[in-house]
C-alpha positions in Angstrom: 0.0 0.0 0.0 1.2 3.3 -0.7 1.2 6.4 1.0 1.2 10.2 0.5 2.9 12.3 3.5 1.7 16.3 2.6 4.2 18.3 4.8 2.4 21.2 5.8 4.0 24.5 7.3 5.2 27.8 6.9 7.8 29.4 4.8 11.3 28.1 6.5 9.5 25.4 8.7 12.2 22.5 6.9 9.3 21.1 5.0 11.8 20.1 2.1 15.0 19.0 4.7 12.8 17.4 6.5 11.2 15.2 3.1 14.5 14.5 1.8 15.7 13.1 5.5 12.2 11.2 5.4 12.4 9.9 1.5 15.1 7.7 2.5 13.4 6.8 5.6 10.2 5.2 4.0 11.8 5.4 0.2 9.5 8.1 -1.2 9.5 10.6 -4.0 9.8 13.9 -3.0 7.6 16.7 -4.8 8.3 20.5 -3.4 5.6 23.1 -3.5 8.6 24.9 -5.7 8.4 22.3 -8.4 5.0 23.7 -9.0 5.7 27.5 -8.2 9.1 28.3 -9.7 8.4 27.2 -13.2 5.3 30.3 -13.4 7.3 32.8 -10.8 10.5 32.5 -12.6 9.0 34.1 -15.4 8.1 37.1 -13.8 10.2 40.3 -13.1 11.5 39.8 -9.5 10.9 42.9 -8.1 7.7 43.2 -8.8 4.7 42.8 -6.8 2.9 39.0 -7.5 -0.2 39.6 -10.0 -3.8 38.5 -9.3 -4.2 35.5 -10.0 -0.8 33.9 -10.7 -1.6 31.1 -8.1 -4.4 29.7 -10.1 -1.1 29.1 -13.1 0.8 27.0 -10.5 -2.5 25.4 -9.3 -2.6 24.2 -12.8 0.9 22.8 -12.8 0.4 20.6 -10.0 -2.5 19.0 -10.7 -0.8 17.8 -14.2 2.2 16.8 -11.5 -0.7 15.1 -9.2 -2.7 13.4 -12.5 0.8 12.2 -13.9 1.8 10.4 -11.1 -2.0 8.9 -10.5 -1.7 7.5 -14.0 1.6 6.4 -14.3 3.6 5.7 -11.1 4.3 2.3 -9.8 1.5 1.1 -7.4 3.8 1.0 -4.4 5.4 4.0 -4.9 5.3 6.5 -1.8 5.5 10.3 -2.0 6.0 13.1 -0.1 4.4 16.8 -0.9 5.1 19.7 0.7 2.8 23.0 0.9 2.6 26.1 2.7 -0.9 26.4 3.9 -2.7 28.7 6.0 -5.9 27.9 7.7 -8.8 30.3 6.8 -6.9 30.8 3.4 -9.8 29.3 0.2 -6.5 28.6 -1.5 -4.9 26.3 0.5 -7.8 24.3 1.4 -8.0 23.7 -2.4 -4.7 22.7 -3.1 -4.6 20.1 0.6 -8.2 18.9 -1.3 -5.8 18.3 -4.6 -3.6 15.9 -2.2 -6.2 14.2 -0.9 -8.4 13.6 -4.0 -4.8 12.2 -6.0 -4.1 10.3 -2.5 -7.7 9.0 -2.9 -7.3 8.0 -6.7 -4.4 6.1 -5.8 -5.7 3.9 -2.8 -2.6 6.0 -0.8 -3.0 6.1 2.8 -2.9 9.9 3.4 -1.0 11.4 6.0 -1.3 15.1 6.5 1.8 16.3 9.2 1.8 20.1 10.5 5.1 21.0 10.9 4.9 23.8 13.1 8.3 26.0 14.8 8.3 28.7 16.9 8.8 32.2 15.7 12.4 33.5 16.8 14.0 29.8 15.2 11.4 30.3 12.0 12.4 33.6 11.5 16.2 32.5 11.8 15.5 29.9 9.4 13.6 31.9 6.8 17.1 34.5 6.4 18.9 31.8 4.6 20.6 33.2 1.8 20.3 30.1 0.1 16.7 30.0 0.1 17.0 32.9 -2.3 18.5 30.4 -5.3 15.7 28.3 -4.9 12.7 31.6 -5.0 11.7 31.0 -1.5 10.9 34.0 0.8 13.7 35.5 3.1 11.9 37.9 4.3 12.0 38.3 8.6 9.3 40.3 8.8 6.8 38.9 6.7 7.8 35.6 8.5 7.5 37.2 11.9 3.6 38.8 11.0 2.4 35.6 9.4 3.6 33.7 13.0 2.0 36.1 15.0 -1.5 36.5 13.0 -1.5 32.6 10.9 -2.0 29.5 11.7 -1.1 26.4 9.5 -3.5 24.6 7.8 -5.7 22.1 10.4 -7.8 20.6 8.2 -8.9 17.5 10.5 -7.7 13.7 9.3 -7.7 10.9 10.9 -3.8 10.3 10.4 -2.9 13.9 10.9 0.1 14.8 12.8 1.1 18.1 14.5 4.5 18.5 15.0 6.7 20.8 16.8 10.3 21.3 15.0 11.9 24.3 17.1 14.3 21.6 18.9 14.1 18.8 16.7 16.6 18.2 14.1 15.4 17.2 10.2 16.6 13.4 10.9 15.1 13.3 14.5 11.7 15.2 12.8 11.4 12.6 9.7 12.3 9.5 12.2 8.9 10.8 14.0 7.1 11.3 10.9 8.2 7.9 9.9 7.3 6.1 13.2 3.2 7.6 12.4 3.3 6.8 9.1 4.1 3.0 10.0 1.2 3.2 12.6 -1.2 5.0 10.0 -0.4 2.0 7.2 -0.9 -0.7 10.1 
């Protein structure tokens, strides 16, 4: 039986450290919110503010991503996701209801984990230069607001996880994530 893991959590959480350190735990495939994002932000001018209705382009991209890989990956092959959303926000709900729905196509046992981090370490995390390369956010302050007014998507599921990762390292965070997902397939 496979599974689909959909790391949820804010920008600099260590949703994509933590699914490479967890790939190799439970041998999975990983798929980064950037492999849908970065192909349509990439073509815009980087300095300039996002335009109405961008998201809907990458929405697009990863449900070819999630149809692809419901019509022609192995049966037994795992997967791990990662997405930044925010409970309350109409987008993210859609995109977690993306996971499920491909999760659901597949017979995949779905297993949503919050990955949640306090907001001095989050905010150290998120002023990475090298997060930069990759187009993700480096910006303190907009990571500081969205800690203090946000909350990451809680969208209830019977093999959710919440997860504190302040004090936990990636390996020690995936070995956790790892230890549910076994009890979730059992």
């Amino acid at each position: 039986m496979c599974v689909f893991v959909l790391l949820l959590g804010f920008p600099g959480v260590g949703k994509l450290t933590i699914a490479r350190e967890l790939g190799s735990l439970i041998s999975a495939k990983i798929v980064d919110n950037h492999w849908f994002n970065n192909p349509i932000l990439r073509l815009l001018d980087e300095d300039a503010p996002l335009p109405k209705g961008i998201w809907e382009y990458t929405a697009r991209v990863r449900q070819a991503v999630l149809d692809a890989i419901t019509a022609y990956s192995g049966p037994s092959a795992n997967f791990i996701f990662t997405h930044a959303g925010v409970e309350g926000d109409e987008r993210s709900t859609r995109t977690y209801q993306q996971f499920v729905d491909a999760a659901t196509q597949r017979a995949a046992v779905f297993v949503p984990v919050r990955l949640l981090c306090a907001e001095e370490e989050l905010a150290r995390r998120i002023s990475s230069p090298a997060r930069r390369d990759h187009l993700k956010t480096t910006d303190v302050e907009t990571s500081r607001s969205r800690s203090q007014q946000a909350v990451v998507l809680d969208i209830p599921h019977p093999h959710a996880l919440t997860l504190d990762v302040t004090f936990r390292s990636p390996l020690e965070s995936a070995a956790a994530i790892r230890d549910h997902v076994v009890a979730c397939r059992a």
